[in-house]
TORGU-287532 format. One line per field, with one value per residue: residue in three letters; chain; x, y, z of N, C-alpha, C, O, CB in turn. Coordinates in Angstrom, 1 decimal. Atoms other than C-alpha are relative to their C-alpha. Last residue first. Glycine has a CB too. Layout:
<pts>
resn c(ala,...)
chain c(A,...)
n_east c(X,...)
n_north c(Y,...)
n_up c(Z,...)
ca_east c(X,...)
ca_north c(Y,...)
ca_up c(Z,...)
c_east c(X,...)
c_north c(Y,...)
c_up c(Z,...)
o_east c(X,...)
o_north c(Y,...)
o_up c(Z,...)
cb_east c(X,...)
cb_north c(Y,...)
cb_up c(Z,...)
</pts>
This chain:
<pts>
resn c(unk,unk,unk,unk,unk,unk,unk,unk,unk,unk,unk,unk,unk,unk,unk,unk,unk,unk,unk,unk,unk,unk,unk,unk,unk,unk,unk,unk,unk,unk,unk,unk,unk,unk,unk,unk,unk,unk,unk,unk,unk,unk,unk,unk,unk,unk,unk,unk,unk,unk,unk,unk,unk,unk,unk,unk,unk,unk,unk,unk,unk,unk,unk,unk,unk,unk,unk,unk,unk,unk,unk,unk,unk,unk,unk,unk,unk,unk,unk,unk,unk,unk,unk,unk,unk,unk,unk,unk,unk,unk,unk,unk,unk,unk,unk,unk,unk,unk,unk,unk,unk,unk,unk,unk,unk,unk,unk,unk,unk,unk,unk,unk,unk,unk,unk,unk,unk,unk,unk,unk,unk,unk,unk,unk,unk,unk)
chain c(A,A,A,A,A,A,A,A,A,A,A,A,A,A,A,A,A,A,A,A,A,A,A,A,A,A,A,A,A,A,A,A,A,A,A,A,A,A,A,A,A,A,A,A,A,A,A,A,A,A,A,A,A,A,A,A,A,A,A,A,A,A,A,A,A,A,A,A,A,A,A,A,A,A,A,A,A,A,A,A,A,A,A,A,A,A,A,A,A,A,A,A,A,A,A,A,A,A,A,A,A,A,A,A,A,A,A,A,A,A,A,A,A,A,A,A,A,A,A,A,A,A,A,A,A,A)
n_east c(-0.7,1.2,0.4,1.3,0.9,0.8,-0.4,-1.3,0.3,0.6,1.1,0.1,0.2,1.7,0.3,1.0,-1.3,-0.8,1.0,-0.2,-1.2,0.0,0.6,-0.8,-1.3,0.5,0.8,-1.2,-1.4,0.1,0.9,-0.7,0.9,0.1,1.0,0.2,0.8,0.8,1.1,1.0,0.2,-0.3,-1.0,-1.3,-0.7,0.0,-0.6,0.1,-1.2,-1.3,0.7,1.3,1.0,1.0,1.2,1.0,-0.2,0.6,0.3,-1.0,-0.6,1.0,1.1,0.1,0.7,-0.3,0.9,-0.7,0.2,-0.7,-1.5,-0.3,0.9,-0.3,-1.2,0.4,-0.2,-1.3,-0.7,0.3,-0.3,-1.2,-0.2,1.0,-0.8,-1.3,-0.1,0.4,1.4,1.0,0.0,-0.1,1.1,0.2,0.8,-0.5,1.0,-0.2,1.2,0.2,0.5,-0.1,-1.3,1.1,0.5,-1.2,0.6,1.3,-0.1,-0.9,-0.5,0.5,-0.2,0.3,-0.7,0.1,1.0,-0.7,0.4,0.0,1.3,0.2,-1.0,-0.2,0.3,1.4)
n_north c(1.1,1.2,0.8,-0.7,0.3,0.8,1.3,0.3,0.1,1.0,-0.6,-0.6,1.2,-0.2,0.8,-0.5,-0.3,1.1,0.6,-0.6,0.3,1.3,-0.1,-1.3,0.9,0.4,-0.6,0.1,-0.9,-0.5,-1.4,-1.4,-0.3,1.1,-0.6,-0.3,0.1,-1.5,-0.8,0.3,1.4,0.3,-1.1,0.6,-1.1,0.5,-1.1,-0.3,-0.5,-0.9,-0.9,0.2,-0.4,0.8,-0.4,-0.1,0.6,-0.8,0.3,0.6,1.2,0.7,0.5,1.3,0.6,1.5,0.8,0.6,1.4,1.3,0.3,0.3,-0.8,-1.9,-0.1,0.2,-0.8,-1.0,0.1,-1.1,-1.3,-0.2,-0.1,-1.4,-0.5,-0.4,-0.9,-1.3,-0.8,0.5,-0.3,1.1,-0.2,0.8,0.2,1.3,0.5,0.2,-0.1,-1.2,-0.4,-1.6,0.1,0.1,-1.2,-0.9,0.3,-0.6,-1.9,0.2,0.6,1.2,1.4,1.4,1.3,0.5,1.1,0.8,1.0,0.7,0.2,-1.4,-1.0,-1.2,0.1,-0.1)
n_up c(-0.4,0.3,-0.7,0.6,-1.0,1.1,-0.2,0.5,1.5,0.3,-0.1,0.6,0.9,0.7,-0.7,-1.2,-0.8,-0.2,-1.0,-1.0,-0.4,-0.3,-1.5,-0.9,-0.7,-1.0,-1.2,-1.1,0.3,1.2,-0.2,0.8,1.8,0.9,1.3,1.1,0.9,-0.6,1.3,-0.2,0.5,-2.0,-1.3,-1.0,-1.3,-1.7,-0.6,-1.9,-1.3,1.1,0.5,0.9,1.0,0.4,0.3,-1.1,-1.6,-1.0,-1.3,-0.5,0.6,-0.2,1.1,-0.2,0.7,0.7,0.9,1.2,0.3,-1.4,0.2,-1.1,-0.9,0.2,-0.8,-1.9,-0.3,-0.1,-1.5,-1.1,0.0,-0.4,-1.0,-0.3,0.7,-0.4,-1.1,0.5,-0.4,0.8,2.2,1.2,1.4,0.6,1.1,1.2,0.7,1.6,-0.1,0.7,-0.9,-0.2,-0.8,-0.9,-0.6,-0.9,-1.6,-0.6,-0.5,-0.9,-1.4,0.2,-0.8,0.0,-0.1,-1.1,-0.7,0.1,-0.9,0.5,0.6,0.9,0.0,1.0,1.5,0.1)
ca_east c(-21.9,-23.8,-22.0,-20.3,-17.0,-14.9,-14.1,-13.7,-17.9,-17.3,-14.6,-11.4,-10.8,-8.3,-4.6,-3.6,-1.4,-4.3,-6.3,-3.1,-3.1,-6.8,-6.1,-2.7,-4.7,-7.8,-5.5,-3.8,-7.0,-10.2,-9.3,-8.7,-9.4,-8.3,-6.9,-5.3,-4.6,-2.4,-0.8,2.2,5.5,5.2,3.6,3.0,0.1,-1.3,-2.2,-4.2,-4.7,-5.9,-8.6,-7.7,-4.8,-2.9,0.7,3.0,5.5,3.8,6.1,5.3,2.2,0.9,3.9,4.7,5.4,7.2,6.8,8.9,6.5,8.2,7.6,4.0,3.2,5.2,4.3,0.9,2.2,3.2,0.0,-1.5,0.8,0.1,-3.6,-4.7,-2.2,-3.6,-6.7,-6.2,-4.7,-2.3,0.9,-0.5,-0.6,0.2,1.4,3.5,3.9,5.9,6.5,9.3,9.1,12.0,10.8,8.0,11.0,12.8,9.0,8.8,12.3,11.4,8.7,9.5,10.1,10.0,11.1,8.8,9.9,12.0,10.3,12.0,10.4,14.0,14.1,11.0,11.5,13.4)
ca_north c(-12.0,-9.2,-6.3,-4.4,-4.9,-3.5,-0.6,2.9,4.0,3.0,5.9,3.9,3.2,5.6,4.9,7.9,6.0,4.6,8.0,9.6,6.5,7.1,10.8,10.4,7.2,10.1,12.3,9.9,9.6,7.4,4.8,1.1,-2.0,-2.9,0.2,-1.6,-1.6,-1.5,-4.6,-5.4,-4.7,-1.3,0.1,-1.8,0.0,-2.5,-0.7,-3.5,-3.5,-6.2,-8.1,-11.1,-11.2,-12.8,-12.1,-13.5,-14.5,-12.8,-14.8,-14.1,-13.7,-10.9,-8.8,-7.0,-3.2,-1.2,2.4,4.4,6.6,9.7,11.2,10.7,12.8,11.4,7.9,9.2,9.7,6.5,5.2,7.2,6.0,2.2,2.3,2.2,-0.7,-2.6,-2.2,-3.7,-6.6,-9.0,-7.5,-8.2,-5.8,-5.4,-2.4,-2.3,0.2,1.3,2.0,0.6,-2.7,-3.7,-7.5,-6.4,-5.5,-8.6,-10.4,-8.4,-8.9,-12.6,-12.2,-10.3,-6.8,-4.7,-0.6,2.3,4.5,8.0,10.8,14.3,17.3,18.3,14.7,12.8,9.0,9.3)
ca_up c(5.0,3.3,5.2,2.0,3.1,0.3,2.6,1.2,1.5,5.3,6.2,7.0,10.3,12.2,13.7,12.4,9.6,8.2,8.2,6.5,4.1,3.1,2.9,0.3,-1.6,-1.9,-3.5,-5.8,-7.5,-7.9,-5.8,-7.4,-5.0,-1.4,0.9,4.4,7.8,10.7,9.4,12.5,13.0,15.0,12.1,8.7,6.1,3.2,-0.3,-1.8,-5.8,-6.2,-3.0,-1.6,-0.1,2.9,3.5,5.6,2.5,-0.6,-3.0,-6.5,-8.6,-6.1,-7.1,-4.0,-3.8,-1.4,-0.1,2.7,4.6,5.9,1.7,1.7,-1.0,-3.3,-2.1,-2.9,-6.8,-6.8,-5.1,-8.2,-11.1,-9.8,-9.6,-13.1,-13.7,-10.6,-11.8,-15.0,-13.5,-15.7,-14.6,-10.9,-7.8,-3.7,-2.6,0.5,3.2,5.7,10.0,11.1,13.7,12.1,11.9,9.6,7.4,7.6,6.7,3.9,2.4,2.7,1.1,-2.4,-2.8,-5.5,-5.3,-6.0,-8.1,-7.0,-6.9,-8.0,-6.7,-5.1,-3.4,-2.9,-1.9,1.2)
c_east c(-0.9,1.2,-0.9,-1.6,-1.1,-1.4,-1.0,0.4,1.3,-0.5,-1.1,-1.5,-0.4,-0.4,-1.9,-0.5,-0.3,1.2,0.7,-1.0,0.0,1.0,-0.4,-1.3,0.7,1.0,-0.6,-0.4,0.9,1.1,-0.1,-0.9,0.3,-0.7,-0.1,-1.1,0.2,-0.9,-0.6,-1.4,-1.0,0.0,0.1,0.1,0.5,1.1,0.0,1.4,-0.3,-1.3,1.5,-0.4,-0.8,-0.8,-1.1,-0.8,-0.9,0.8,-0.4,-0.3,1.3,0.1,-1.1,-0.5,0.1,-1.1,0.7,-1.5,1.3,-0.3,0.5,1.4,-0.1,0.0,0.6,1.2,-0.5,0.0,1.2,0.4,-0.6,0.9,1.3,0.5,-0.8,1.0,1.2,0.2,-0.3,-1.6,-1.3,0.3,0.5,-0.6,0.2,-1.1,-0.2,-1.1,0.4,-1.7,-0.3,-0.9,0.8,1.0,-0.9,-0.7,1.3,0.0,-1.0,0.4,0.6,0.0,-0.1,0.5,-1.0,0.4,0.4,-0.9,0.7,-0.5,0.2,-0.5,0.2,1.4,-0.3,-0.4)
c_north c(-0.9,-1.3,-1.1,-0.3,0.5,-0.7,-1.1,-1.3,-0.7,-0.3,-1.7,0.2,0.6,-0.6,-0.2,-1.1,0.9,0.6,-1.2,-0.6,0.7,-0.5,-1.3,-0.6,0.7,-1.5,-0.7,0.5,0.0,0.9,0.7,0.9,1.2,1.3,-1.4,0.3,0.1,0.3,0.8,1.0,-1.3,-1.7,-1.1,1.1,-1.1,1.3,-0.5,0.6,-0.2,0.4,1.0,0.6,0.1,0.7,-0.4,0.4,0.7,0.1,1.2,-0.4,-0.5,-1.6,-1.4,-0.5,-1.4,-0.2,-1.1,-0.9,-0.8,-0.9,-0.6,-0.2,-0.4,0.6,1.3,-0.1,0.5,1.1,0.7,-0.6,0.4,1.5,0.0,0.2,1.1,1.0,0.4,1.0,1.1,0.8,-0.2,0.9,-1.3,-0.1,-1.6,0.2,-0.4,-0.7,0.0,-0.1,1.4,0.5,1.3,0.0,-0.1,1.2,0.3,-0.3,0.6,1.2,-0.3,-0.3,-1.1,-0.6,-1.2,-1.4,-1.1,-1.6,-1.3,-1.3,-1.1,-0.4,1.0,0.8,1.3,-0.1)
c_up c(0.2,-0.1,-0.8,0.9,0.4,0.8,-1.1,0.0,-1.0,-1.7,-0.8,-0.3,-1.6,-1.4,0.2,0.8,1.3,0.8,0.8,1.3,1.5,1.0,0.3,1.6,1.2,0.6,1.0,1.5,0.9,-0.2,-1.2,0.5,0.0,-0.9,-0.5,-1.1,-1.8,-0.5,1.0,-1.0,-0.1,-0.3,0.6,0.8,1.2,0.3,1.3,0.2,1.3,-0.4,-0.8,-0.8,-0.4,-0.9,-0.5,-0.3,0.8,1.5,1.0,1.2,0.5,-0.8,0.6,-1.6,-0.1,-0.6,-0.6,-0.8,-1.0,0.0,1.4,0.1,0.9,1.3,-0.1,0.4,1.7,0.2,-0.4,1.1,1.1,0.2,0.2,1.3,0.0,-0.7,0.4,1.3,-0.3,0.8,-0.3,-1.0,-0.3,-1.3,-0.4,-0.9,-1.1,-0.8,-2.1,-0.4,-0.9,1.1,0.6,1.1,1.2,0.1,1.0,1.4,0.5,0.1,0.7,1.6,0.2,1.1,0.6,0.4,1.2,-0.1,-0.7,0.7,-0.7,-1.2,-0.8,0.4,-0.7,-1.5)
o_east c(-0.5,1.8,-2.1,-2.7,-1.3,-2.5,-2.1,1.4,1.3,-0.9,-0.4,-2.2,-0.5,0.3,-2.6,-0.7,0.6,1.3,0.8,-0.7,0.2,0.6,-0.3,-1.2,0.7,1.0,-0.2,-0.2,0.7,1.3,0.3,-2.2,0.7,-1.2,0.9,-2.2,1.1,-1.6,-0.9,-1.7,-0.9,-0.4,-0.7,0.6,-0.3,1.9,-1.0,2.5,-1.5,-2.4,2.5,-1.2,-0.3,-1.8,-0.9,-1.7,-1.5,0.8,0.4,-1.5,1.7,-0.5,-0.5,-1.5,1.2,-2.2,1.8,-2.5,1.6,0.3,1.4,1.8,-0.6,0.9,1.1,1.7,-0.3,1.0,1.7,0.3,0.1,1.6,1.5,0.5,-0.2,2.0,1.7,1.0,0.5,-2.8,-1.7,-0.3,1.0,-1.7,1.3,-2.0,0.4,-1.9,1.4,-2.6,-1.4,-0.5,1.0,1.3,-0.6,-0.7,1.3,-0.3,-0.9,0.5,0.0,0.8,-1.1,1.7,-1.7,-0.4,1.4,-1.3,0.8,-0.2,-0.8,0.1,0.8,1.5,-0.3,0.4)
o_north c(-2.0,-1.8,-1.2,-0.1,1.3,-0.8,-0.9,-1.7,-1.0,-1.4,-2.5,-0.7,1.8,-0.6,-0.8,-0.7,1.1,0.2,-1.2,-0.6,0.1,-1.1,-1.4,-1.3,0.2,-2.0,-0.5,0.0,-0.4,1.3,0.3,0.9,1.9,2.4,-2.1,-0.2,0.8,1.0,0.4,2.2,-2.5,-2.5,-1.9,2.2,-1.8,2.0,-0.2,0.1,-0.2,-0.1,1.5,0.1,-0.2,0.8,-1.3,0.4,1.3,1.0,2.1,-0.7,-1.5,-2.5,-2.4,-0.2,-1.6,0.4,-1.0,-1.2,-0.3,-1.6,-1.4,-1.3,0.4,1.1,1.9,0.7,1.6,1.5,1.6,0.2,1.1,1.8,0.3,1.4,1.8,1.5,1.5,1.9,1.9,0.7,0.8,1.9,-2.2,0.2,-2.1,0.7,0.3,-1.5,0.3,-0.9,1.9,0.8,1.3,1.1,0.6,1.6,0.2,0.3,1.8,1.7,-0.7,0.3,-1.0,-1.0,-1.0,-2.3,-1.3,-2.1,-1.4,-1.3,-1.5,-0.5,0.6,1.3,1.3,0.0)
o_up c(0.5,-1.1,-0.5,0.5,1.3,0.3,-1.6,-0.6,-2.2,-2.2,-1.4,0.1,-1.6,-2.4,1.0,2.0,2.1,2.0,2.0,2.4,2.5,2.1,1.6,2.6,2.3,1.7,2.2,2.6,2.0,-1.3,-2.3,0.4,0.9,-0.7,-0.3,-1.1,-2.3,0.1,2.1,-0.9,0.2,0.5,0.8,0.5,1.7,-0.5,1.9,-0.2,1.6,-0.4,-0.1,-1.6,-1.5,-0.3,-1.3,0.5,-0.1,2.3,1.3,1.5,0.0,-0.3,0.7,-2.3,0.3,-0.4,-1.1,-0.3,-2.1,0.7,1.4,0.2,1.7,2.0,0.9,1.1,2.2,0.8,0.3,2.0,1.8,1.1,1.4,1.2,-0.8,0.0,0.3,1.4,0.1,0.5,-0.9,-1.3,0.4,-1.5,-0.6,-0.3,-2.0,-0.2,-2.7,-0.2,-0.5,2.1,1.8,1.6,2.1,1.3,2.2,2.4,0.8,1.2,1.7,2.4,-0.4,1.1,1.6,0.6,1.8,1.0,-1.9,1.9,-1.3,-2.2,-1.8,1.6,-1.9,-2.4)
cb_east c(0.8,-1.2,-0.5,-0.1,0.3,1.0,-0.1,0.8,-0.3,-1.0,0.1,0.9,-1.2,-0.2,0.8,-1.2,0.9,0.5,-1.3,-0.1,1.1,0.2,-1.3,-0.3,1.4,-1.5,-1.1,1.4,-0.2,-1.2,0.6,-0.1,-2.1,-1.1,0.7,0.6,-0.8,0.5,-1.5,0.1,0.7,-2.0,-0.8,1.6,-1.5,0.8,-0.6,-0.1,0.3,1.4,-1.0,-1.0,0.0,-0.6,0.0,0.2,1.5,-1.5,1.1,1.0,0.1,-1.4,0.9,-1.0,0.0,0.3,-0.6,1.7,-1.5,-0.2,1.0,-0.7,-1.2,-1.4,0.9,-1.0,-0.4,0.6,0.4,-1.5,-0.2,0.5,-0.6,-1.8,0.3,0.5,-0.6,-1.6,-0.2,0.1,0.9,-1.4,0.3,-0.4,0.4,0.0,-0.6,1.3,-0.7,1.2,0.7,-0.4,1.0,-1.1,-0.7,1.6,-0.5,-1.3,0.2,0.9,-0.1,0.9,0.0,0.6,1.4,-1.0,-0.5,1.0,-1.8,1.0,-0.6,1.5,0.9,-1.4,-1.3,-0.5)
cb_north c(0.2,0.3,0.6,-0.8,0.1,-1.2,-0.4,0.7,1.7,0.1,1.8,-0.3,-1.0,1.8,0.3,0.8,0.9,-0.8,-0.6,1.3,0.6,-0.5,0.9,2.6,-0.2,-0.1,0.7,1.0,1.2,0.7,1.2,0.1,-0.2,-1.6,1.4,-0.7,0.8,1.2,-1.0,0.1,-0.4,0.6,1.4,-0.4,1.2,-2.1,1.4,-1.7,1.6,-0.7,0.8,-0.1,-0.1,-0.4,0.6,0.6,0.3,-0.7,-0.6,0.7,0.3,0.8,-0.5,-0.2,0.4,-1.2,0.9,-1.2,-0.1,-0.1,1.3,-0.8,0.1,1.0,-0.9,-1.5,0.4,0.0,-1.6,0.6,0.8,-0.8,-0.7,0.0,-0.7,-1.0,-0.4,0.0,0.1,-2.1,-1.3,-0.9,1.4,-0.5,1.0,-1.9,0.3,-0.7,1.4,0.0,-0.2,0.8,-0.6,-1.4,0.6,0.2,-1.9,-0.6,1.1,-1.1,-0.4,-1.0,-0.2,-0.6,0.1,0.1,-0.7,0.3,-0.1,0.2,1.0,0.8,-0.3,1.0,-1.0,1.3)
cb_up c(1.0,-1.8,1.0,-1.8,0.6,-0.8,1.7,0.5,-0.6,0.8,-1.1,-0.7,0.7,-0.3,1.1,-0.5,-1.1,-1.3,-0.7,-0.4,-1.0,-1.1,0.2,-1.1,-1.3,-0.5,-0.5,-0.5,-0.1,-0.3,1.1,-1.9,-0.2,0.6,-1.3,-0.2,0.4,0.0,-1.1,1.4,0.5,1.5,1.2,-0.8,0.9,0.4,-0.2,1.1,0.0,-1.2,1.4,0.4,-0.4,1.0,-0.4,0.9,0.9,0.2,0.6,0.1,-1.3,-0.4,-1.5,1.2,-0.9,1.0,-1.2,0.7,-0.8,1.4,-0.5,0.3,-0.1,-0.8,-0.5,0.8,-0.9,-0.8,0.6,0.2,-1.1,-0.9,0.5,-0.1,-1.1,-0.1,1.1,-0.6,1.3,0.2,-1.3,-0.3,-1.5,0.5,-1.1,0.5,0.0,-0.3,1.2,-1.4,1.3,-1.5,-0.9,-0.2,-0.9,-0.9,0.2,-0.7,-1.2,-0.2,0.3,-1.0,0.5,-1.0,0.9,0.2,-1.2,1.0,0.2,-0.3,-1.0,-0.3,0.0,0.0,-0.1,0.6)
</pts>
């Protein structure tokens, strides 16, 4: 697991083809997508890590968004995607304000509940 006696362990790199063996699994996990070159992303990396903390039955991955995604589709760094049952379940787009709300975000995601409407970038002016 990723905390062991308060220690957290970061959050290992994958690339697409290690994404799309996991999906494959069927496990339940979840990926970060960033960039080197995104601010956000770099404001947002200590607090998913400290969420992975905090979610220690989640395993955590990360993606760099300049590599290979394989199956994935992007738009929005950071994105915090959620995998159950081999299959997106949902995901956080853009920087929260603290690890905290990554943690209840996640727990919503991982409940199988949408996320509150002030959290989605989806602003309805389609």
């Amino acid at each position: 697991m990723n905390n062991f006696y308060g220690f957290c362990t970061p959050i290992p790199t994958i690339d697409g083809a290690k994404l799309a063996t996991m999906i494959g699994t069927n496990q339940t996990f979840a990926v970060q997508v960033f960039a080197h070159w995104c601010g956000h992303c770099t404001e947002a990396s200590p607090l998913i890590q400290q969420a992975s903390c905090a979610l220690v039955d989640i395993p955590f991955f990360k993606m760099d968004a300049d590599g290979d995604l394989g199956p994935l589709n992007v738009e929005s760094l950071p994105s915090l995607i959620l995998f159950k049952g081999g299959v997106e379940s949902g995901r956080i787009e853009g920087l929260q304000e603290d690890a905290a709300t990554y943690v209840k975000l996640m727990g919503l995601l991982i409940a199988g509940q949408p996320l509150p409407p002030e959290y989605t970038e989806d602003d309805g002016d389609e």
